[in-house]
C-alpha positions in Angstrom: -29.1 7.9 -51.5 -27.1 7.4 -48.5 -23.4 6.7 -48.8 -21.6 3.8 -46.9 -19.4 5.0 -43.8 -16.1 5.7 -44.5 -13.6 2.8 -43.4 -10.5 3.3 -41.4 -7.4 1.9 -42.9 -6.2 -0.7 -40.7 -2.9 0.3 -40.4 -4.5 3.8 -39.3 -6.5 2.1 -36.3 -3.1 0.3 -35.5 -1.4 3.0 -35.1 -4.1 4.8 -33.3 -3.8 2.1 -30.7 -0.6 1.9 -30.5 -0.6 5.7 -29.7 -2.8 5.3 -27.1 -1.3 2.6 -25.6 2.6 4.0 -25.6 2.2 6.0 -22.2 1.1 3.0 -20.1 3.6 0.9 -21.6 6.5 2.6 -21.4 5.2 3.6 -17.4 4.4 -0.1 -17.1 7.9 -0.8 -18.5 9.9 2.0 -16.2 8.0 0.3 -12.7 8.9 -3.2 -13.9 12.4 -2.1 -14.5 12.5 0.5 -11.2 11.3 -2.5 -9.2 13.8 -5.4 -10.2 16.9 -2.8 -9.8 15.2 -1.9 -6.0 15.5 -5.8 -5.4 18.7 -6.7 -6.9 19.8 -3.6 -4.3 17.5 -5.6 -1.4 19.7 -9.0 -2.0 22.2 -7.6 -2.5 22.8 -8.3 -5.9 24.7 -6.2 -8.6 26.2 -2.2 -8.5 25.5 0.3 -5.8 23.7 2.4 -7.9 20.8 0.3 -8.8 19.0 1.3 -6.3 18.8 4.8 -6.4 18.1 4.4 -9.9 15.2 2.5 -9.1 14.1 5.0 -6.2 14.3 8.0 -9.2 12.8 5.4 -12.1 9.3 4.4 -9.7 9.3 7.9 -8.2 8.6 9.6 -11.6 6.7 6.5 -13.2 4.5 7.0 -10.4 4.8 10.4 -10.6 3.3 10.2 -14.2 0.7 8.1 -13.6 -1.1 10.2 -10.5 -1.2 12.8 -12.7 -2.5 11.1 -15.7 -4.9 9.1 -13.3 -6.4 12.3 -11.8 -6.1 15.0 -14.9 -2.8 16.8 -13.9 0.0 17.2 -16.3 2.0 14.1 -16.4 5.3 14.8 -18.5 5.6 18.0 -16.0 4.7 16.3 -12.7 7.2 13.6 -14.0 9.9 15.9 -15.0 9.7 17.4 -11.7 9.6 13.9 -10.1 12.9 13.1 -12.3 14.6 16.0 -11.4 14.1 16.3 -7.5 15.2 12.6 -7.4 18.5 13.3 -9.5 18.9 16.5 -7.6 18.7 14.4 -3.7 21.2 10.9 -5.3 23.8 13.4 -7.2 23.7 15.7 -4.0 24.0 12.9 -1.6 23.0 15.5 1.4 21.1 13.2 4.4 18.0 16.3 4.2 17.3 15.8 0.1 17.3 12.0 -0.1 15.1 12.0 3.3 12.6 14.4 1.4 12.2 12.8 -2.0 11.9 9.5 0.4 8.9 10.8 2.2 7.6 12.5 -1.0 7.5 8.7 -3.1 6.3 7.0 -0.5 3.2 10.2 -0.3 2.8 9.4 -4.0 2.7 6.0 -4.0 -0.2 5.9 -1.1 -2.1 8.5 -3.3 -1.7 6.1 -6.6 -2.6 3.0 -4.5 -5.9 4.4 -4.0 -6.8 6.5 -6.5 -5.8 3.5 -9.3 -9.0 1.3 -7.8 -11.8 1.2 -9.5 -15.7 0.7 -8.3 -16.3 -3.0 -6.4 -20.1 -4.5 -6.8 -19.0 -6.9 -4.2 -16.7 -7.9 -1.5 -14.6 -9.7 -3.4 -13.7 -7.4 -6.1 -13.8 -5.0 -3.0 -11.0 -7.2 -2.1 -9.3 -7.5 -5.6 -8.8 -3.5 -5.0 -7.1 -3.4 -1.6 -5.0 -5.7 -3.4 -4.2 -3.9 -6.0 -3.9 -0.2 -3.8 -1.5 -2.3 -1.0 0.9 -3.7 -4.2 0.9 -0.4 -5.5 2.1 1.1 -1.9 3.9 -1.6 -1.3 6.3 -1.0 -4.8 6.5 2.6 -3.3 8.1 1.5 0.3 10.8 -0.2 -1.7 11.5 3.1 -3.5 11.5 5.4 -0.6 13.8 2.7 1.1 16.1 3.1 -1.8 16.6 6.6 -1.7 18.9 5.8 1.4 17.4 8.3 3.8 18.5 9.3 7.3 15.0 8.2 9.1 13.6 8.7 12.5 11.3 6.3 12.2 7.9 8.4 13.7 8.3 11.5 12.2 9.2 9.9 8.8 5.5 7.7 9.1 3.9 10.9 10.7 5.5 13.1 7.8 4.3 10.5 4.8 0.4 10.1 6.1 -0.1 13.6 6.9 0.8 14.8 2.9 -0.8 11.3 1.9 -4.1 12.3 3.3 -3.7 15.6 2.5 -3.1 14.8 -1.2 -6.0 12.2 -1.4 -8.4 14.8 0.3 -7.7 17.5 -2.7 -7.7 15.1 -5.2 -11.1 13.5 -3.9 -12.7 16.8 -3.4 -12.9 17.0 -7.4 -13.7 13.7 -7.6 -16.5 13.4 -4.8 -18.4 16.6 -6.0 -16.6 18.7 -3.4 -18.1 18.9 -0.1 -21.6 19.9 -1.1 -21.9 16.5 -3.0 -21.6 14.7 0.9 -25.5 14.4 2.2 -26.0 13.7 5.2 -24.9 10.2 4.9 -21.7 10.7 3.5 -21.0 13.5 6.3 -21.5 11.1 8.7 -19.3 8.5 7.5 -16.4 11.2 7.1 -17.2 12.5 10.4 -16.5 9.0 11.8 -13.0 8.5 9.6 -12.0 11.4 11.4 -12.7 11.1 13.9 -11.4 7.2 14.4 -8.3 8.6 12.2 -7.3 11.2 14.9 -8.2 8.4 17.7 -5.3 6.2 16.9 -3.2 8.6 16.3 -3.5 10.4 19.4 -4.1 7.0 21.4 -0.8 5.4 19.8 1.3 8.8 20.8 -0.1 9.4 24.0 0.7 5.5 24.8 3.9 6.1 23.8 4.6 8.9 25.9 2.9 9.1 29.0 1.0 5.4 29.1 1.4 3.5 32.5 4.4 0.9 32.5 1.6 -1.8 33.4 -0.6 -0.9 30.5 2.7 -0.5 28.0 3.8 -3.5 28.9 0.8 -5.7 28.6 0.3 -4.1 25.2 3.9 -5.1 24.2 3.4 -8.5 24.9 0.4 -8.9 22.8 2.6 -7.6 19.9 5.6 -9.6 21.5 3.5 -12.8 21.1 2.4 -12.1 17.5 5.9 -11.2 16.3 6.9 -14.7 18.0 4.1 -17.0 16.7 2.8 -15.3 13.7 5.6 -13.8 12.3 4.3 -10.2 12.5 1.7 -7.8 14.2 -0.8 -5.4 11.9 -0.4 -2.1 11.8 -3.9 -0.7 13.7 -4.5 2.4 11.3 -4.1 0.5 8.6 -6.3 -2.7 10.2 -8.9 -1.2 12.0 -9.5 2.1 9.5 -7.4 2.1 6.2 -8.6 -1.3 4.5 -12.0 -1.4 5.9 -12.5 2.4 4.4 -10.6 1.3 0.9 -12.9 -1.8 0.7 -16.3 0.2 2.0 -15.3 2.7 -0.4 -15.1 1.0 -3.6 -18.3 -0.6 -3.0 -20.1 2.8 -2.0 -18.3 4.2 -5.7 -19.9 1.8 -7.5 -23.9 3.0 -6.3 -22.6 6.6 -5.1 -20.0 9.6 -5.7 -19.7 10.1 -2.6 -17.2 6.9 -1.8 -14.5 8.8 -3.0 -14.6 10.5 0.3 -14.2 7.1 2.0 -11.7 6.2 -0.4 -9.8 9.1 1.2 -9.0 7.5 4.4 -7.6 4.4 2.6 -4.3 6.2 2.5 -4.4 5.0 6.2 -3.3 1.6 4.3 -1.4 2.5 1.6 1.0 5.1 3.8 1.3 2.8 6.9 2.3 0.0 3.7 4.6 2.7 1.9 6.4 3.7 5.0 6.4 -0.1 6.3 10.1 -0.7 5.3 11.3 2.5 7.6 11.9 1.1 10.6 15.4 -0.7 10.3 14.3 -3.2 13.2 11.9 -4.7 11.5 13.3 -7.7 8.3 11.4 -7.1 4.9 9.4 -10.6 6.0 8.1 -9.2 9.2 7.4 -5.6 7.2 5.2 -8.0 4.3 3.5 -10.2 6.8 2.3 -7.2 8.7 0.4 -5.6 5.6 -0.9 -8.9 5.1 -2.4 -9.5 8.1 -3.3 -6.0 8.5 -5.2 -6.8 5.1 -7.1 -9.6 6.2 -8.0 -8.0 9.3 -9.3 -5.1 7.2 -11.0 -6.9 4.8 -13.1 -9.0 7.9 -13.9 -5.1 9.3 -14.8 -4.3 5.6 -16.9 -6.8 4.8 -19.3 -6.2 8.1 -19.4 -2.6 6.8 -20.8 -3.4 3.7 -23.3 -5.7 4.9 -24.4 -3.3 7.6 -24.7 -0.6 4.9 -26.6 -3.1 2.6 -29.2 -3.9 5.7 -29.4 0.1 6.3 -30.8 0.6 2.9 -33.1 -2.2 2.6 -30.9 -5.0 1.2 -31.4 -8.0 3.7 -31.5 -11.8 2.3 -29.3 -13.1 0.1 -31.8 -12.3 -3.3 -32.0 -8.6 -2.2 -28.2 -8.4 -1.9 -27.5 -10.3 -5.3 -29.9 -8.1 -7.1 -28.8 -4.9 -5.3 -25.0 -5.9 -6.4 -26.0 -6.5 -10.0 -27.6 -2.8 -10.0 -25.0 -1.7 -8.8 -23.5 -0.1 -12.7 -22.1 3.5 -11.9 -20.0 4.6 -14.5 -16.5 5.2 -13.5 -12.8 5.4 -16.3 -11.2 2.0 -16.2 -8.1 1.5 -14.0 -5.6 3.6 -16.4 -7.7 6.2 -17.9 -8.3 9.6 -16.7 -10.7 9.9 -13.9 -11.2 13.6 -14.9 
């Protein structure tokens, strides 16, 4: 005779949850609480010292949750995060608070993209650049906080070069390593690199040695957007960050191999988490540059995803619906463990 399953006490599940749940609270808590002090310091409203505290608070909340989003060790990772920020404010030396600057804003482009989760479509593609800018965006405040001694290149140069170097370790596990590429996915990184190293080169070379003519047409395209619009995009982010964050997601939800494309997305999320660095620029200008930047992205995005759809077969709108609802790899929800 079989015997009835055993019940859980409900105050036993409860507390299970509960359990479960305490980490992401408490983080969710600490960035909620981080972020209001780094605005009362923005107004300026309150003591001096809210916002370092809110620089050390979001630096090891965020601290904690890349390592619980990606395996690590997060009470270690954010113990290390606590103490290098307490270590740079207490210290008050220009070369500390400049390096655990650099080192949230690295985090919080690493976090902005590896908390998205697979998109079937273009707008949940969207929903996720969304998310990944707000998240980076969270971290620029908290770098800004840290009251660093900036030069405003190096510090951008500095952030997106341990960004991508971060979100290209962390993705190796996650993509299957290299060997997990194809042929396809080879390609595709082939051509982030390649466009990656492109703007940067372009935008430094410009800098440097361009012709005055040249310079100064340039400068009065972003003259006449600063004037009319309010703000100009950022091009790494626009023409390769948000289109590979958006073309990524979608690829993760038929294919491993997105994470690689997810990669370059921290050509977003660092331009955003470093957008707050240059002292010229007003908070407004800085948000309406990310956002524009993000609609531009999306546009570029959008035509990748329907060019990949009409590579593999999907043309019409019936093939595309149907292709989008098979679309069902599994992947962890947004706050669990990806490995």
């Amino acid at each position: 005779m079989s015997r009835a399953p055993s019940r859980v006490p409900l105050e036993q599940r409860v507390g299970e949850f509960g359990a479960s749940r305490a980490p992401l609270v408490i983080g969710f808590v600490l960035v909620v609480l981080g972020t209001a002090a780094l605005v009362c310091a923005m107004v300026p409203v309150g003591p001096a010292w809210l916002g370092p505290a809110g620089s050390v608070t979001v630096a090891t909340a965020f601290s904690w949750g890349l390592a619980a989003r990606t395996g690590g060790r997060p009470l270690v990772f954010a113990l290390l995060a606590l103490a290098c920020g307490l270590a740079a404010v207490g210290s008050d030396q220009d070369l500390l608070l400049t390096g655990a600057a650099v080192g949230t804003s690295a985090v919080a482009a690493v976090l902005g993209v590896m908390i998205t989760v697979p998109a079937a479509g273009i707008a949940t593609a969207a929903r996720e650049c969304v998310v990944g800018l707000c998240v980076a965006g969270i971290g620029a405040m908290a770098a800004i906080g840290f009251e660093p001694a900036i030069q405003k290149e190096r510090f951008e140069y500095v952030g997106l070069g341990l960004a991508f170097l971060g979100a290209i370790v962390l993705v190796h596990r996650l993509g299957a390593g290299f060997h997990g590429l194809g042929r396809r996915g080879l390609i595709i990184v082939a051509i982030g690199v390649v466009v990656l190293a492109a703007t940067l080169l372009y935008a430094e070379l410009l800098r440097r040695y361009g012709s005055t003519g040249l310079v100064d047409e340039l400068l009065s395209w972003v003259a006449w957007s600063r004037e009319h619009l309010g703000a100009f995009p950022r091009p790494i982010a626009t023409v390769l960050g948000v289109p590979a964050l958006a073309y990524g997601c979608h690829m993760r939800a038929r294919r491993r191999q997105g994470w690689w494309v997810c990669a370059f997305g921290v050509a977003a999320t660092s331009p955003t988490a470093t957008a707050l660095a240059n002292p010229a620029v007003s908070v407004t200008e800085a948000g309406l540059s990310v956002v524009y930047g993000l609609v531009v992205g999306l546009i570029l995005g959008w035509l990748l995803i329907r060019l990949d759809l009409a590579l593999t077969g999907n043309r019409g709108r019936r093939s595309r619906v149907a292709e989008q609802a098979a679309a069902v790899r599994p992947e962890p929800r947004r706050f669990a463990p990806l490995l």
